[in-house]
C-alpha angles and dihedrals in degrees: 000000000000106000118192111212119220103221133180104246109188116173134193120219131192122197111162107318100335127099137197147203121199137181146200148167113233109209097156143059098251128021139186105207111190115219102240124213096021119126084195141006106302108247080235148029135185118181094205108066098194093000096267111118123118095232142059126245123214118200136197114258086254095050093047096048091049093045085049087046078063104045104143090055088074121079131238095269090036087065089046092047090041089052090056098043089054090043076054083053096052093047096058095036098244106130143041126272089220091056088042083060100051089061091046083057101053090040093049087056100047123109095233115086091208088058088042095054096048090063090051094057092056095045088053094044078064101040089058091062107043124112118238096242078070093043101094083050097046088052094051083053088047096052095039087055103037113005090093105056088036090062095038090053097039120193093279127045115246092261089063106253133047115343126209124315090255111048089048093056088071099038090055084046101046112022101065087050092054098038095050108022100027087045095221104176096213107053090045090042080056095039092055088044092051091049102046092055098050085047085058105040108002093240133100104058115079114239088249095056090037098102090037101049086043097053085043110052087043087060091038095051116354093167083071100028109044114058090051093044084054105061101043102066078080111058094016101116103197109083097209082052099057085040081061094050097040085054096046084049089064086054110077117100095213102098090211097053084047088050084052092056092033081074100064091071082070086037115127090208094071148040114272091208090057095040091063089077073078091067098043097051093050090044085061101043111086087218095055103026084103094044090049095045088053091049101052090040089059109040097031085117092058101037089045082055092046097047120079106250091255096055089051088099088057091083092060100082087042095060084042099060096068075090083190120142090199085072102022093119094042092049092053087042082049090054100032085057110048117010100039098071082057128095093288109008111134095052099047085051096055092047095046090050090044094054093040082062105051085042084058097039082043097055080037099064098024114044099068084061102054097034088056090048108053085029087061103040088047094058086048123083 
């Protein structure tokens, strides 16, 4: 039965230089909520006062660009809970990828890291969907929001080894974005050059941008990282080290080389359970997302006889992220089939199916969008 939630709603208006804070109790479907107090329209509104409130607010293209030209009116939580709600717009296609990236611009040049990489996590929720007619402009976008705090923050700290925690919340958050979707030459030249030691000797990247300089320099320059990537998840001793190099594996964008890594997950020289971290990265790797699918689809029997019983349900998000409506009804009779009788099963399956779904309605929604904007910019001058 249809249930109505009653939720808190607190908002925060600006008129002039006043600002203020009002709240209500929603108890129905649907509210007009009079702005008290206010002689005229406020230049600004936010539904989310603190950022705490339990629900998402979705704002016409007018109201969002006057709440951004006030940007330093809102708090700390107010901007993260602003940038989801904006990443909820997109999904649904419900705003405009030129006003997505002029809050990617005023995060990306906040102080605060958190705030930094949250920017960097919608520009690359776009960047995934670009075409590549709109990828020389993409990467342009990419290097004018973030290239400058990337190559100011390099890949290593200036001691030579992690910085801050800070700070190395928004390398790990803007460098590799530069470096492999901005294109910028230096930090993947470095990033090649970091990998390749550590493959040699194991020394010269830190523990904390291991995973990172590894998925980055496979992207950057396969032909010299992944053979000998490759070979080391074998021999390599430390566990979070060959988690690093399984992940980095998933990375690449040739589907040959993908299918390669893909084997080891049926290779008698390492541990299935561990090699899985293979698939998930290339579930998750729009070049690979087919490739993945296909590998899972036909080897489900083997890899099904090669998992223990309880990590049978691992291989449900897997099948999910093909995110693909051309096989959406193979991919939930794939998991209905073989992975819902398991521990488990029927709840990994519903949820599988359930995020397959929202992948499908997101692309959906969002990838006209995307795909207009850079398409467009990229027939301009």
């Amino acid at each position: 039965a249809a249930q109505t939630w009653q939720v808190p709603v607190c908002l925060r208006w600006g008129l002039g230089k006043r600002v203020h804070t009002q709240c209500t109790l929603l108890t129905t479907a649907h509210l007009e909520l009079p702005i008290d107090g206010a002689p005229r329209c406020p230049d600004w509104v936010f539904g989310n006062a603190d950022g705490v409130g339990y629900y998402r607010t979705v704002l016409e293209p007018a109201a969002l660009t006057a709440l951004l030209g006030r940007w330093r009116a809102l708090s700390g939580p107010e901007k993260i809970a602003l940038a989801g709600d904006v990443d909820a717009m997109m999904a649904a296609g419900r705003i405009e990828i030129g006003s997505a990236l002029a809050l990617v611009k005023l995060l990306a040049a906040e102080r605060s890291p958190v705030l930094v990489q949250r920017g960097a996590r919608l520009m690359t929720s776009i960047g995934e969907l670009v075409p590549a007619a709109g990828r020389a402009r993409y990467a342009r976008d990419v290097q004018a929001i973030f290239g400058a705090r990337a190559r100011k923050l390099g890949w290593i700290g200036k001691r030579g080894g992690s910085s801050a925690d800070d700070d190395e919340t928004a390398r790990l958050a803007v460098v590799p974005l530069v470096a492999v979707d901005g294109t910028d030459p230096a930090l993947g030249k470095a990033a090649v050059a970091l990998a390749a030691r550590w493959l040699t000797d194991r020394t010269g990247t830190p523990r904390s941008i291991l995973t990172a300089v590894l998925r980055t320099a496979i992207r950057v320059d396969p032909a010299a990282i992944f053979a000998p990537a490759l070979a080391a998840v074998a021999s390599e001793p430390d566990r979070k080290a060959r988690r690093a190099l399984f992940g980095a594996l998933g990375e690449v964008r040739d589907p040959a080389l993908g299918e390669q890594a893909l084997r080891l997950l049926q290779s008698k020289t390492v541990d299935v359970r561990e090699a899985q971290h293979v698939l998930e990265a290339a579930a998750g790797n729009p070049a690979l997302r087919a490739t993945a699918w296909a590998y899972a689809r036909d080897n489900v029997v083997a890899l099904l006889h090669l998992l223990p019983e309880e990590s049978a349900t691992d291989l449900a998000p897997i099948a999910a992220g093909v995110c693909d409506a051309a096989v959406r009804d193979e991919v939930a009779r794939f998991l209905e089939g073989h992975i819902a009788s398991k521990p488990g099963g029927p709840l990994a399956v519903a949820q599988a199916i359930e995020g397959l779904d929202l992948c499908i309605a997101r692309d959906v929604a969002l990838r006209p969008r995307v795909e207009a904007h850079y398409t467009a910019a990229a027939a301009g001058p």
